[in-house]
PyMOL CGO cylinders between C-alpha atoms (Angstrom):
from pymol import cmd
from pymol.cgo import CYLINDER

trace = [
    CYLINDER, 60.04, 11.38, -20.30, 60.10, 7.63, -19.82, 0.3, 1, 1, 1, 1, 1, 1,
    CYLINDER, 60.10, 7.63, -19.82, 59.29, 7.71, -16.21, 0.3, 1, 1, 1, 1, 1, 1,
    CYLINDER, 59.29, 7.71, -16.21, 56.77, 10.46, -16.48, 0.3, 1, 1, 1, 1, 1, 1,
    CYLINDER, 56.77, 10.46, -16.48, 55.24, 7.54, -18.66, 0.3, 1, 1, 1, 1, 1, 1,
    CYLINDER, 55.24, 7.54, -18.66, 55.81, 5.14, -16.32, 0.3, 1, 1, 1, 1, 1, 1,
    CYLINDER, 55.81, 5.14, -16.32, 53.83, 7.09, -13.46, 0.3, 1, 1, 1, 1, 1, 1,
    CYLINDER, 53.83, 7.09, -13.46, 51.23, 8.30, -15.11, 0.3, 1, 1, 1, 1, 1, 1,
    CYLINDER, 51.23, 8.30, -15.11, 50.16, 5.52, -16.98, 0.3, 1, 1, 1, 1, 1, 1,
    CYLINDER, 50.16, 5.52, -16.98, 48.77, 3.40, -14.48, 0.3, 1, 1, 1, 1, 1, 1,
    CYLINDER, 48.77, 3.40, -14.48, 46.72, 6.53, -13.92, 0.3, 1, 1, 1, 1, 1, 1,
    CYLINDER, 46.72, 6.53, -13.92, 45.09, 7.26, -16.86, 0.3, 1, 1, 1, 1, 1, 1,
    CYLINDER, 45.09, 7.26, -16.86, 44.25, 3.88, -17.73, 0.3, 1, 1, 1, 1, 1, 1,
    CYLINDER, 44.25, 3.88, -17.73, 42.59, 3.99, -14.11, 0.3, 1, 1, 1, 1, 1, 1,
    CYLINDER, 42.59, 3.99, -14.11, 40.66, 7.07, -14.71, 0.3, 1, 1, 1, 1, 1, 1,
    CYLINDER, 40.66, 7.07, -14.71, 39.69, 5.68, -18.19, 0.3, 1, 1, 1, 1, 1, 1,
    CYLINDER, 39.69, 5.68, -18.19, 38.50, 2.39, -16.88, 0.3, 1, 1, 1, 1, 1, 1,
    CYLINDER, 38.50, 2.39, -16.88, 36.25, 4.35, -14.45, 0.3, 1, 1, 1, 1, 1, 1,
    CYLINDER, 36.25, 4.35, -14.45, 34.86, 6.19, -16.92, 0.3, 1, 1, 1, 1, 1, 1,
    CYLINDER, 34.86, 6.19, -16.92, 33.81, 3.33, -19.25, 0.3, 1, 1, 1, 1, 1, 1,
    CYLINDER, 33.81, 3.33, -19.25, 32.29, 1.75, -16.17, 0.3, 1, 1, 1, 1, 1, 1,
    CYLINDER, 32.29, 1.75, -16.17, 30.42, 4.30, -15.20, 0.3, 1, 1, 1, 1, 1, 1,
    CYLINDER, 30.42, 4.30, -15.20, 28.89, 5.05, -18.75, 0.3, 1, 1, 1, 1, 1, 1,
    CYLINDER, 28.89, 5.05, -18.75, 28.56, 1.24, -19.29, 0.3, 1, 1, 1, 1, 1, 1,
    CYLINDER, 28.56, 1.24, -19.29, 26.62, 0.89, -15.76, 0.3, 1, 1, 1, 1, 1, 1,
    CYLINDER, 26.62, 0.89, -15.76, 23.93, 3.95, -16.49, 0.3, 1, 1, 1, 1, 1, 1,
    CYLINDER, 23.93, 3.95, -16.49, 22.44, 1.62, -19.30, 0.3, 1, 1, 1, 1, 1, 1,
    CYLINDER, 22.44, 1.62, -19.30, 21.51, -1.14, -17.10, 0.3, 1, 1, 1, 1, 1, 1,
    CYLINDER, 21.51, -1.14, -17.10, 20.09, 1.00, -13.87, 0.3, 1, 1, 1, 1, 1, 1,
    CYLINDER, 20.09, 1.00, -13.87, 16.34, -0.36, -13.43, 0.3, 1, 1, 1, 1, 1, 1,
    CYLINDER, 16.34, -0.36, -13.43, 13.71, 1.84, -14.11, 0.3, 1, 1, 1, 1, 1, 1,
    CYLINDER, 13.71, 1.84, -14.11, 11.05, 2.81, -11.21, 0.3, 1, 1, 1, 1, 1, 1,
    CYLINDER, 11.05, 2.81, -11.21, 7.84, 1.14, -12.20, 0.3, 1, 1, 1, 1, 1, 1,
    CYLINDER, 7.84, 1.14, -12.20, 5.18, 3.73, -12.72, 0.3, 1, 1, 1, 1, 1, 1,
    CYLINDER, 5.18, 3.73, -12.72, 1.78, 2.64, -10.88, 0.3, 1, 1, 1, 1, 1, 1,
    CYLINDER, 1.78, 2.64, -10.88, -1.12, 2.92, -13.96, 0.3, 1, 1, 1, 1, 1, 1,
    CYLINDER, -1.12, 2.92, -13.96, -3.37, 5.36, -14.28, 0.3, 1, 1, 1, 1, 1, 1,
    CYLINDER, -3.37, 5.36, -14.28, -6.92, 4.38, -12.85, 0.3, 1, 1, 1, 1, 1, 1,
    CYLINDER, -6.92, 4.38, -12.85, -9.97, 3.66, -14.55, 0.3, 1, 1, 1, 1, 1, 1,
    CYLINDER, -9.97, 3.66, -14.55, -12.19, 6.62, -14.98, 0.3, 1, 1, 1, 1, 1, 1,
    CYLINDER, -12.19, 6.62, -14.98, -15.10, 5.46, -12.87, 0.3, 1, 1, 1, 1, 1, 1,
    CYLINDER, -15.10, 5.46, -12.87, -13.48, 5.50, -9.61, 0.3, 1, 1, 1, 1, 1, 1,
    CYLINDER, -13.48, 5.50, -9.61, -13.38, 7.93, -7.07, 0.3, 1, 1, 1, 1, 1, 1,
    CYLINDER, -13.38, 7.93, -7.07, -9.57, 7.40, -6.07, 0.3, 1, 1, 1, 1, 1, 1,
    CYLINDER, -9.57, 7.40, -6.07, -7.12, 8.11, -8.23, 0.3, 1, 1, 1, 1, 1, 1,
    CYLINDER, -7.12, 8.11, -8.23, -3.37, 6.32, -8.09, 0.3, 1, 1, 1, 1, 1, 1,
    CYLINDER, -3.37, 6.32, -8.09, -0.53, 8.60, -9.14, 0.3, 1, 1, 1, 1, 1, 1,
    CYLINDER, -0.53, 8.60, -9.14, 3.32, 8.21, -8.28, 0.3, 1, 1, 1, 1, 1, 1,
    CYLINDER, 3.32, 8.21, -8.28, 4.89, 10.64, -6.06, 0.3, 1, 1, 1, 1, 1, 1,
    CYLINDER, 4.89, 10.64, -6.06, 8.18, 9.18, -5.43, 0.3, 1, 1, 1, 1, 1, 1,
    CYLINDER, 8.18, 9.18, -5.43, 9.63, 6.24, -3.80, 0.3, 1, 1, 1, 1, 1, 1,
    CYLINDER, 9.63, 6.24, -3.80, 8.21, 4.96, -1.33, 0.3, 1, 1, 1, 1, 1, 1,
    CYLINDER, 8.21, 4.96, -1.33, 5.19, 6.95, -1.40, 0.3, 1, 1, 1, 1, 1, 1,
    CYLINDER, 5.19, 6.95, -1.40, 1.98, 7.04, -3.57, 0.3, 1, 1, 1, 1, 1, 1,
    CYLINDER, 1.98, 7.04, -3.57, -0.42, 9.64, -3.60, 0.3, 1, 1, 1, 1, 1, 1,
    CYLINDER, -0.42, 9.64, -3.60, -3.90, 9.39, -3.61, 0.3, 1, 1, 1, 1, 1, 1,
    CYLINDER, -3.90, 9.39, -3.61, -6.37, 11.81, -4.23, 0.3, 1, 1, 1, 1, 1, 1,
    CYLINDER, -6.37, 11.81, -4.23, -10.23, 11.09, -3.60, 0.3, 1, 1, 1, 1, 1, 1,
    CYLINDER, -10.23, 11.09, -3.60, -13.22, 12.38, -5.33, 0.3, 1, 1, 1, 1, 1, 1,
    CYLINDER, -13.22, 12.38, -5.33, -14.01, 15.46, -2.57, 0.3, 1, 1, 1, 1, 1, 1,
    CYLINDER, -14.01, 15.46, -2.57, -10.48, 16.40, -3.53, 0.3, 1, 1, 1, 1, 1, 1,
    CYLINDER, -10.48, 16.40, -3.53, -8.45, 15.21, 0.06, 0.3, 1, 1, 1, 1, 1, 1,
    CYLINDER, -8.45, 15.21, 0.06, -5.02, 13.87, -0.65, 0.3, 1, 1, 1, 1, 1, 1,
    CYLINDER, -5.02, 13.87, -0.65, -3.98, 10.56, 1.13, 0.3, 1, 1, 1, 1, 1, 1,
    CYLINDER, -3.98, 10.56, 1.13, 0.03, 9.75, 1.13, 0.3, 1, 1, 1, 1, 1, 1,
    CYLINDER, 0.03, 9.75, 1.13, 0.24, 6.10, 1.05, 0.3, 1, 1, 1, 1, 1, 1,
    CYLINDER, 0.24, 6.10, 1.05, 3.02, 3.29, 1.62, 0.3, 1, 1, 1, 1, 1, 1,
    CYLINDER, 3.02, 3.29, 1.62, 4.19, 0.28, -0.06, 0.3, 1, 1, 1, 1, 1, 1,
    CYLINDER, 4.19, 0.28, -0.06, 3.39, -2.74, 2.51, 0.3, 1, 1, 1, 1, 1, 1,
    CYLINDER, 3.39, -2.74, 2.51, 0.86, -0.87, 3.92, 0.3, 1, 1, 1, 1, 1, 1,
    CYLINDER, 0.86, -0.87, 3.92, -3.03, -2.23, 3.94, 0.3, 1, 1, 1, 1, 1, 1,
    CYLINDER, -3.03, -2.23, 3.94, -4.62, 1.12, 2.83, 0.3, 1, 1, 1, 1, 1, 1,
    CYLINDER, -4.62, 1.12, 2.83, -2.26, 1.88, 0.17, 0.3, 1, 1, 1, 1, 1, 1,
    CYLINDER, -2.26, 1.88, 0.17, -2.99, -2.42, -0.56, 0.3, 1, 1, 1, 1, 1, 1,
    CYLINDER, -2.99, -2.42, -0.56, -6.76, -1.61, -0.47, 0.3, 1, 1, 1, 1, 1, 1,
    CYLINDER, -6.76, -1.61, -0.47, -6.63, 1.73, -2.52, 0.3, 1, 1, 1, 1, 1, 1,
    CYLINDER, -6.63, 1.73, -2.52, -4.80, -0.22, -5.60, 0.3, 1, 1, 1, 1, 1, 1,
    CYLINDER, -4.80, -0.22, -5.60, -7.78, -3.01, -5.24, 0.3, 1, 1, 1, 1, 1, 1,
    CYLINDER, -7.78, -3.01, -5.24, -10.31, -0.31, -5.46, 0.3, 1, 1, 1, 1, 1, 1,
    CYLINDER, -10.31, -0.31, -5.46, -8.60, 0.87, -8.72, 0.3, 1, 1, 1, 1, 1, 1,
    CYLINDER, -8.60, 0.87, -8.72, -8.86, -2.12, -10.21, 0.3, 1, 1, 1, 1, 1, 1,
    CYLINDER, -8.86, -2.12, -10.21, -5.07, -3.01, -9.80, 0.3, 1, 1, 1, 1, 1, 1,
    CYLINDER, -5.07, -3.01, -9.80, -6.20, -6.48, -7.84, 0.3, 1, 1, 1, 1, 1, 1,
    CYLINDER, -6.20, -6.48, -7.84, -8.45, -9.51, -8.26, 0.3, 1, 1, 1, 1, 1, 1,
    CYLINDER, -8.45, -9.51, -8.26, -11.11, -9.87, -5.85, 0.3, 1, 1, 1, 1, 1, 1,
    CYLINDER, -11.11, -9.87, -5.85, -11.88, -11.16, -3.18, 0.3, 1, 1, 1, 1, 1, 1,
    CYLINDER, -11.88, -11.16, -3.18, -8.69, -9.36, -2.16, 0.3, 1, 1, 1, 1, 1, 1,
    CYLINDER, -8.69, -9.36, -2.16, -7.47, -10.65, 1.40, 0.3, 1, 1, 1, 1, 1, 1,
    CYLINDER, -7.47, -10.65, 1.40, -5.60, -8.18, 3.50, 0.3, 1, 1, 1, 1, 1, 1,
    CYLINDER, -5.60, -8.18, 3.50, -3.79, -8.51, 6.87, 0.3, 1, 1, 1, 1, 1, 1,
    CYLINDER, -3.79, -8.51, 6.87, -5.74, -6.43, 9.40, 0.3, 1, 1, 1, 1, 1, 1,
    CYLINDER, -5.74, -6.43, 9.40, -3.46, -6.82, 12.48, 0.3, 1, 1, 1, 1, 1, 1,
    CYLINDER, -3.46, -6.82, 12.48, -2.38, -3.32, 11.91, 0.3, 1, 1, 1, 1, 1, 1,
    CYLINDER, -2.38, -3.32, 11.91, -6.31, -2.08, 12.20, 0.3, 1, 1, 1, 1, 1, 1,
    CYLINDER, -6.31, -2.08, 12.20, -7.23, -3.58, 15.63, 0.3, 1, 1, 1, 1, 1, 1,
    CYLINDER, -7.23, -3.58, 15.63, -8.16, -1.75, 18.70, 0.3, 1, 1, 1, 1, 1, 1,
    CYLINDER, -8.16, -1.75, 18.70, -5.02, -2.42, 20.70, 0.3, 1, 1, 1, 1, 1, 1,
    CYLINDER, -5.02, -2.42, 20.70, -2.33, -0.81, 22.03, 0.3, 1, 1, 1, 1, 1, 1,
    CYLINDER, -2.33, -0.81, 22.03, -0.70, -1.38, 19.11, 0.3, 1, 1, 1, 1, 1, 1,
    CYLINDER, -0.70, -1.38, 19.11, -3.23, 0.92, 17.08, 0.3, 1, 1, 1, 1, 1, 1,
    CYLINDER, -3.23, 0.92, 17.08, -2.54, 3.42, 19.37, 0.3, 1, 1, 1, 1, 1, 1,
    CYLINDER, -2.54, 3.42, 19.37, 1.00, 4.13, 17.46, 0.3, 1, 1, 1, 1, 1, 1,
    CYLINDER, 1.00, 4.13, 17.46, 0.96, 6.87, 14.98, 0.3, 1, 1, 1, 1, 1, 1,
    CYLINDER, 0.96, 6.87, 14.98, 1.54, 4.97, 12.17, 0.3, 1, 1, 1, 1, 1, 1,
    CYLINDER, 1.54, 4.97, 12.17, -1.44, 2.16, 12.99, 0.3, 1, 1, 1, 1, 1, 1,
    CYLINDER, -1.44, 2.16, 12.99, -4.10, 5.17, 13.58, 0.3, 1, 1, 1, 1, 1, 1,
    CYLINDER, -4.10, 5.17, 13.58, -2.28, 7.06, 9.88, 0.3, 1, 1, 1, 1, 1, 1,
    CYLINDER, -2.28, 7.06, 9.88, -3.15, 3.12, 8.18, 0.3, 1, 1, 1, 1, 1, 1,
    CYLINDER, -3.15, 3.12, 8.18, -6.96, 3.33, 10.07, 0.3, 1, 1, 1, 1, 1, 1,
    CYLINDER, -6.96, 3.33, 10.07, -7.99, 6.99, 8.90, 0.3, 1, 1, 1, 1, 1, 1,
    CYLINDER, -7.99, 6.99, 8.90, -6.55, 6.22, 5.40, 0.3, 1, 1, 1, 1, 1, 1,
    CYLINDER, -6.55, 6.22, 5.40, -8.21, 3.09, 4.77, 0.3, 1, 1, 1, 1, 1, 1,
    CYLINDER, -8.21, 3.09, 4.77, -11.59, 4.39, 6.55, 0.3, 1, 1, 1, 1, 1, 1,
    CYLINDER, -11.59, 4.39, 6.55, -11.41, 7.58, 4.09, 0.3, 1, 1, 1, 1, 1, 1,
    CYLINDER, -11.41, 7.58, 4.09, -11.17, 5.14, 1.16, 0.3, 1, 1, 1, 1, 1, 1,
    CYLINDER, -11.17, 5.14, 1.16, -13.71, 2.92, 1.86, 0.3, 1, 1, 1, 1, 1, 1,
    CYLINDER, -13.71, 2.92, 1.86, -15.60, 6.15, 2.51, 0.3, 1, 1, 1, 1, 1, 1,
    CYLINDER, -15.60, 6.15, 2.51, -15.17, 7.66, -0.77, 0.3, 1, 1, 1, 1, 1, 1,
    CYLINDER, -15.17, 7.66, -0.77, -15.75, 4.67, -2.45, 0.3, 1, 1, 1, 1, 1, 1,
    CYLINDER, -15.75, 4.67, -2.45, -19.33, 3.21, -1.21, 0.3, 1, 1, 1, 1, 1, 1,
    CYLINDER, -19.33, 3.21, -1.21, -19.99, 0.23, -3.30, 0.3, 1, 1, 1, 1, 1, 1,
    CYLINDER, -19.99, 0.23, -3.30, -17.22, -0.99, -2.36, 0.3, 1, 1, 1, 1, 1, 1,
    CYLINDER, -17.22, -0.99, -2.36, -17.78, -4.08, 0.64, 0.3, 1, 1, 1, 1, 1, 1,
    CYLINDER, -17.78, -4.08, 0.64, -15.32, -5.49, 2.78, 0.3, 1, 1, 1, 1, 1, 1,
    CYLINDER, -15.32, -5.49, 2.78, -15.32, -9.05, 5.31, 0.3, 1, 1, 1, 1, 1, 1,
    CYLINDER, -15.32, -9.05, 5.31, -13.63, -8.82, 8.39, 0.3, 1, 1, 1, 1, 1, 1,
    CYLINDER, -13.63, -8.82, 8.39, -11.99, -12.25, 8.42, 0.3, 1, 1, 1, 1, 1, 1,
    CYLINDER, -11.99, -12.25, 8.42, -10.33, -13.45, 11.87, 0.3, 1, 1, 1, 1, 1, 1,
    CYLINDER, -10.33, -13.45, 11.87, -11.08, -14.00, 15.73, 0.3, 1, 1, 1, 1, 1, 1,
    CYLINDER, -11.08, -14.00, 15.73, -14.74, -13.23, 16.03, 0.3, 1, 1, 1, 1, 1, 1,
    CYLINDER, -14.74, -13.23, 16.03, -13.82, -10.80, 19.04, 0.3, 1, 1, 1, 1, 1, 1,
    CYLINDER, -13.82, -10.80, 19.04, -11.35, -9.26, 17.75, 0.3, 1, 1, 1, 1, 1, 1,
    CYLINDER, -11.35, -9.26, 17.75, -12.77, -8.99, 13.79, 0.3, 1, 1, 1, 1, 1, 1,
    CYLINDER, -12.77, -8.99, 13.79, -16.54, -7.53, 16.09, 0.3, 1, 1, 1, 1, 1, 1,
    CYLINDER, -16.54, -7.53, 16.09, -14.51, -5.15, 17.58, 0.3, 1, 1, 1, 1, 1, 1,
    CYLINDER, -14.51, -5.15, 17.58, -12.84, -3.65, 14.05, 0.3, 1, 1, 1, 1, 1, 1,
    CYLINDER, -12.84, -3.65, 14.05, -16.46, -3.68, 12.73, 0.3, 1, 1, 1, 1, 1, 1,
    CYLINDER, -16.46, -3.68, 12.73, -17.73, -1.28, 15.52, 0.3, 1, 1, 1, 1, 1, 1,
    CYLINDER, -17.73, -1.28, 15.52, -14.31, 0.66, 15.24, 0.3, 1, 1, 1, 1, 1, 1,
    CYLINDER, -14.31, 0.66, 15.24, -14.85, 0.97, 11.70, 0.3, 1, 1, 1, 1, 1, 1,
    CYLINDER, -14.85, 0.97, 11.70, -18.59, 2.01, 11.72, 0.3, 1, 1, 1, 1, 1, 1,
    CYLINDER, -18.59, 2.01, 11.72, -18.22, 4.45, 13.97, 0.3, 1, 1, 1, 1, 1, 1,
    CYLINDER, -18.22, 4.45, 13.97, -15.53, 5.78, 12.47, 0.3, 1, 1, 1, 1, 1, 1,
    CYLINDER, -15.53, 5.78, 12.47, -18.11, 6.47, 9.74, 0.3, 1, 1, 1, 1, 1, 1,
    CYLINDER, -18.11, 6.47, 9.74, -18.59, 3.28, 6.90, 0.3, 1, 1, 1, 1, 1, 1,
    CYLINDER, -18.59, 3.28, 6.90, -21.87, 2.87, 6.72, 0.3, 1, 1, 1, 1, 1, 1,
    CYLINDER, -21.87, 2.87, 6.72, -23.04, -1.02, 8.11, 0.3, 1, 1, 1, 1, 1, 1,
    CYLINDER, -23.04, -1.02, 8.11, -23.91, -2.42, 4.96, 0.3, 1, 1, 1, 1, 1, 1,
    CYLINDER, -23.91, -2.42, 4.96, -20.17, -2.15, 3.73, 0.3, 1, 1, 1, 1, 1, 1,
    CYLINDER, -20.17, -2.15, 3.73, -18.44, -3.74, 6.54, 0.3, 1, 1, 1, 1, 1, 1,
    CYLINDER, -18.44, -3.74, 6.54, -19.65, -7.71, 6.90, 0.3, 1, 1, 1, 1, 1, 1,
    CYLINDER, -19.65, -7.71, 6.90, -18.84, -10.67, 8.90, 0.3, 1, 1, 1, 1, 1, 1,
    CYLINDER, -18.84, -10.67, 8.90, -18.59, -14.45, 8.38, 0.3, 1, 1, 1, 1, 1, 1,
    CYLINDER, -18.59, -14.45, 8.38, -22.00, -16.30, 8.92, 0.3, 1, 1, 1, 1, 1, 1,
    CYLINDER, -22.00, -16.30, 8.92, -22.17, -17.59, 12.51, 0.3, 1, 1, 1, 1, 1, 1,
    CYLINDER, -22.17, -17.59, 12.51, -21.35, -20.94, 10.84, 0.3, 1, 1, 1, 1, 1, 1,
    CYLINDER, -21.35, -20.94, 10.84, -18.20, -20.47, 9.35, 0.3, 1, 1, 1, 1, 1, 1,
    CYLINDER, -18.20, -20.47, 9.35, -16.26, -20.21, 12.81, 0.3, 1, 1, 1, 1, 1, 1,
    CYLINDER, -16.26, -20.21, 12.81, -12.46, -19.35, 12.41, 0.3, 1, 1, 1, 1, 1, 1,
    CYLINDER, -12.46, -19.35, 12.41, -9.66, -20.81, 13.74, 0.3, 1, 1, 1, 1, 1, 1,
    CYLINDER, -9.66, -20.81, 13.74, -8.78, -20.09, 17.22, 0.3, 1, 1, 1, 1, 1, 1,
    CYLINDER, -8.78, -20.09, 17.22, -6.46, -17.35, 16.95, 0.3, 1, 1, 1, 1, 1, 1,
    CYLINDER, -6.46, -17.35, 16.95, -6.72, -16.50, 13.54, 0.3, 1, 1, 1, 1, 1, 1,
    CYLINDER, -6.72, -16.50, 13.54, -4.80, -13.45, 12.36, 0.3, 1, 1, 1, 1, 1, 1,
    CYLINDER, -4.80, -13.45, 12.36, -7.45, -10.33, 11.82, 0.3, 1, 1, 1, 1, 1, 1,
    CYLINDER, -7.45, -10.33, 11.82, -8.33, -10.05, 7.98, 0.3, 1, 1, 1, 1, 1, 1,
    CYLINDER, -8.33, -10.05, 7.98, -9.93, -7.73, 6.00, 0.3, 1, 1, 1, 1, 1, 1,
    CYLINDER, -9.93, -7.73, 6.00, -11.57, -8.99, 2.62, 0.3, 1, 1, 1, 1, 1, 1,
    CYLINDER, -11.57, -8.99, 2.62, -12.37, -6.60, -0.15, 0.3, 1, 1, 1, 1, 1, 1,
    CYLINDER, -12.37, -6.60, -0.15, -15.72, -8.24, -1.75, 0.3, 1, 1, 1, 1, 1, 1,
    CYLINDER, -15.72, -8.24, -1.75, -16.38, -5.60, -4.51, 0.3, 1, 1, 1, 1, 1, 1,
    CYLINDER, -16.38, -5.60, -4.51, -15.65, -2.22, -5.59, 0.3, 1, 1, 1, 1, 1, 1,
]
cmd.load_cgo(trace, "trace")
């Protein structure tokens, strides 16, 4: 009986260990952060999906499946309200270049284009190489924003040569 002790105990106290870890550990696990719910007067609504998507659904009813990191699921936050403006947003991703031409680019485009659509009091600044932010103007207009919501600088606010493409969120 002494062995059968002996062999088992090491064991048990194992298994026992484990099982106070793994009830001790469930206590601290983080909780997901819950995105808040949007202020009633906006026409884009914010509502968790699950990680590391967010949905959004606009005011004619279309559904837009947004990412973390991404500038349209950035923008649609802003437009809820979830960020102090101006709100400055890196645009590389938005540019006509063969860069845009990859799937998830063009997804980023049509969401934040559908966005600005549904929301048209809101006014953005396309901050950046004058070339390159003229060029995401036109792409954006005739995509379908209407000119007054899409602005650049004044003529006498030149940027810096080379300065990375930036879109500016004015109001909502």
């Amino acid at each position: 009986m002494g062995q059968l002790v002996e062999r088992l105990l090491p064991w048990l106290l194992a298994a026992v260990a484990g099982l106070v870890l793994a009830i001790g550990l469930q206590g601290f696990r983080a909780e997901r952060p819950a995105l808040q719910e949007a202020p009633a007067a906006t026409a884009a609504l914010i509502t968790e999906v699950a990680d590391p998507v967010a949905e959004v659904v606009l005011s004619d009813g279309a559904v837009l499946v947004l990412r973390p990191g991404d500038i349209s699921y950035d923008l649609a936050r802003a437009l809820n309200g979830f960020a102090d403006l101006p709100l400055k947003l890196d645009a590389t991703t938005l540019a006509a270049s063969p860069l845009a031409e990859a799937a998830d680019a063009n997804r980023s485009f049509l969401a934040t284009v559908a966005l600005l659509k549904a929301q048209p009091a809101a006014r953005i600044r396309i901050e950046g190489e004058s070339q390159a932010a003229g060029e995401l103007k036109a792409r954006l207009e005739k995509a379908g924003l209407a000119p007054e919501q899409v602005e650049l600088p004044p003529a006498a606010e030149p940027p810096a040569p080379f300065a990375p493409l930036a879109l500016v969120l004015v109001s909502r």
